[in-house]
C-alpha positions as CSV (number, residue, x, y, z in Angstrom):
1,X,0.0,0.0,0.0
2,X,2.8,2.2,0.8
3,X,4.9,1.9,-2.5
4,X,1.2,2.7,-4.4
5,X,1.4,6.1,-2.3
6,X,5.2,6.5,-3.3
7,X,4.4,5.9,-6.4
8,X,1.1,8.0,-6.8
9,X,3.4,10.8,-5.5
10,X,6.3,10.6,-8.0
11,X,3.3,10.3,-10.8
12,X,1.7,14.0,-9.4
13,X,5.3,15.8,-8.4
14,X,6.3,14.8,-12.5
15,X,3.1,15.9,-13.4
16,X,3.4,19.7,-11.9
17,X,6.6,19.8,-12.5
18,X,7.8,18.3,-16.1
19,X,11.5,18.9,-15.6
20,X,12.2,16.9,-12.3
21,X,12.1,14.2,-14.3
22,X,15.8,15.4,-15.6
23,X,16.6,15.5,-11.7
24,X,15.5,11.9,-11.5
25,X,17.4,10.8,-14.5
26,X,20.8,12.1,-13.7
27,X,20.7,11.3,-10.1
28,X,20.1,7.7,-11.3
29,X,22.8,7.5,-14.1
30,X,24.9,8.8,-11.2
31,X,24.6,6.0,-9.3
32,X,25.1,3.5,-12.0
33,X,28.3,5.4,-13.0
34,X,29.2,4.7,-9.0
35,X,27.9,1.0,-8.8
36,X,29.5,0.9,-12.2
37,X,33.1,1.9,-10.8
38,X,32.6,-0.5,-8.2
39,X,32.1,-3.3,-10.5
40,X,34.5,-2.5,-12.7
41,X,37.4,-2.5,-9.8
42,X,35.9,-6.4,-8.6
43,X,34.5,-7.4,-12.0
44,X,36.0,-11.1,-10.9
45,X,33.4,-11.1,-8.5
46,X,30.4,-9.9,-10.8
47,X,31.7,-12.3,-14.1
48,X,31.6,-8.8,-16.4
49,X,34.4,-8.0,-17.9
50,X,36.2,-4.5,-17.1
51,X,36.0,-3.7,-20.6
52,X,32.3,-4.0,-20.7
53,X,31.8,-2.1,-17.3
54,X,33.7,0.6,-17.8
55,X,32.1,1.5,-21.4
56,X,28.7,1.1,-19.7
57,X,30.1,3.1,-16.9
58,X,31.1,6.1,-19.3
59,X,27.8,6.1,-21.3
60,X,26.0,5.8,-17.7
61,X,28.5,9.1,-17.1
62,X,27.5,10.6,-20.1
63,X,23.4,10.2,-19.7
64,X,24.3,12.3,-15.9
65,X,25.7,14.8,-17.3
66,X,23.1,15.3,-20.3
67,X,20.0,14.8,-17.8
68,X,21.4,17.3,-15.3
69,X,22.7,19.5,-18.1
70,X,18.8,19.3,-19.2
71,X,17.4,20.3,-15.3
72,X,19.4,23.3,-14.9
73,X,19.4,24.9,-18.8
74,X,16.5,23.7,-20.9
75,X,13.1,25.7,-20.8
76,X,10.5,25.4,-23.2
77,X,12.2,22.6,-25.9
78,X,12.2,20.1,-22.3
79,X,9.7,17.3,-24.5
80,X,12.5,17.0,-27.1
81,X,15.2,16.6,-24.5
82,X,13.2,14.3,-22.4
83,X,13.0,12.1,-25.9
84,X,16.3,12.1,-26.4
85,X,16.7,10.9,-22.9
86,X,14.3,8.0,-23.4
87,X,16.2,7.2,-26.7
88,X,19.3,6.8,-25.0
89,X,17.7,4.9,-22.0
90,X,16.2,2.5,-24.5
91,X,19.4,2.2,-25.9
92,X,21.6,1.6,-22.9
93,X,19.2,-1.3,-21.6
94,X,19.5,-3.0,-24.6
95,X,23.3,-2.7,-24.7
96,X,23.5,-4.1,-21.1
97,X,21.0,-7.0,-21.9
98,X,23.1,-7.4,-25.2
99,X,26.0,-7.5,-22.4
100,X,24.1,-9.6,-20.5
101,X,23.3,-11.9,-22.6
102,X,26.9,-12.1,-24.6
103,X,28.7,-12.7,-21.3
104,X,26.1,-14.8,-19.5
105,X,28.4,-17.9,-19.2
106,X,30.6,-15.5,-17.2
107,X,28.5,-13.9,-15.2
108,X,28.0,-14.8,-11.6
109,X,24.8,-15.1,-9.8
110,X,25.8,-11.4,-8.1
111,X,26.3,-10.2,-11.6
112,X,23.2,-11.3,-13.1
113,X,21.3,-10.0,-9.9
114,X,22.8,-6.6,-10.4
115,X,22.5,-6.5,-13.7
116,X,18.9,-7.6,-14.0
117,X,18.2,-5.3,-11.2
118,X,19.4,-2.1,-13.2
119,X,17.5,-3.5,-16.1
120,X,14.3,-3.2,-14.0
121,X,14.7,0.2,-13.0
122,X,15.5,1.3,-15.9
123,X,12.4,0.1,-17.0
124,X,10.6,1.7,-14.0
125,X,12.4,5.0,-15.6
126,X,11.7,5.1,-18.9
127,X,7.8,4.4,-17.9
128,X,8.0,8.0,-16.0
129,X,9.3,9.6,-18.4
130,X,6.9,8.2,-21.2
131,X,4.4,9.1,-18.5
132,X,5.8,12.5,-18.2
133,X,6.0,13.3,-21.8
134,X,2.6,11.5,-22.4
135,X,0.7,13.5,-19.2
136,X,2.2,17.0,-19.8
């Protein structure tokens, strides 16, 4: 009942307020680019290669920078920022799953769990921010 609550609350704060979902977006490519660096210095642990991790770990960089670029200095053009953002969401989940998917007799179970984890909120995401350009 709670997470409904959270979730009715994320839904109405996006809703008045189009452009949090930037806020949302970069703070959350942060911390991939952080979980990201921590992979990538035990990737023997997690079964990804450091190759792999650390290009996802730059484009995760790069997303921050553009979604927090887009908070602070976009005004009225935010719906074709906010696609681009989706576009390059979509794009990065189906380079991890490629990853994935590619690397999947490597990976161990704390990989896969981490990796099908980010898959999911990224799918949590990119349903916001559909939402939010949908709604607004």
């Amino acid at each position: 009942m709670k997470m409904r609550k959270v979730i009715q609350y994320i839904f109405a704060r996006l809703k008045s307020q189009p452009k949090q979902i930037f806020l949302l977006d970069g703070i959350g490519a942060f911390l991939s680019t952080l979980f990201l660096l921590f992979i990538a210095k035990f990737h023997e642990v997690f079964g990804m290669p450091c190759p792999a991790v650390c290009l996802l770990c730059m484009i995760a960089l790069i997303l921050c920078i553009y979604s927090l670029c887009c908070y602070y200095f976009v005004g009225i053009k935010w719906r074709l920022c906010l696609l681009v953002i989706i576009a390059a969401n979509v794009l990065y989940s189906l380079f991890t799953g490629f990853l994935v998917v590619y690397h999947f007799r490597g990976l161990t179970a704390l990989g896969l769990a981490y990796f099908v984890a980010e898959l999911i909120v990224l799918s949590f995401v990119i349903a916001l921010e559909l939402k939010a350009l949908r709604d607004k």
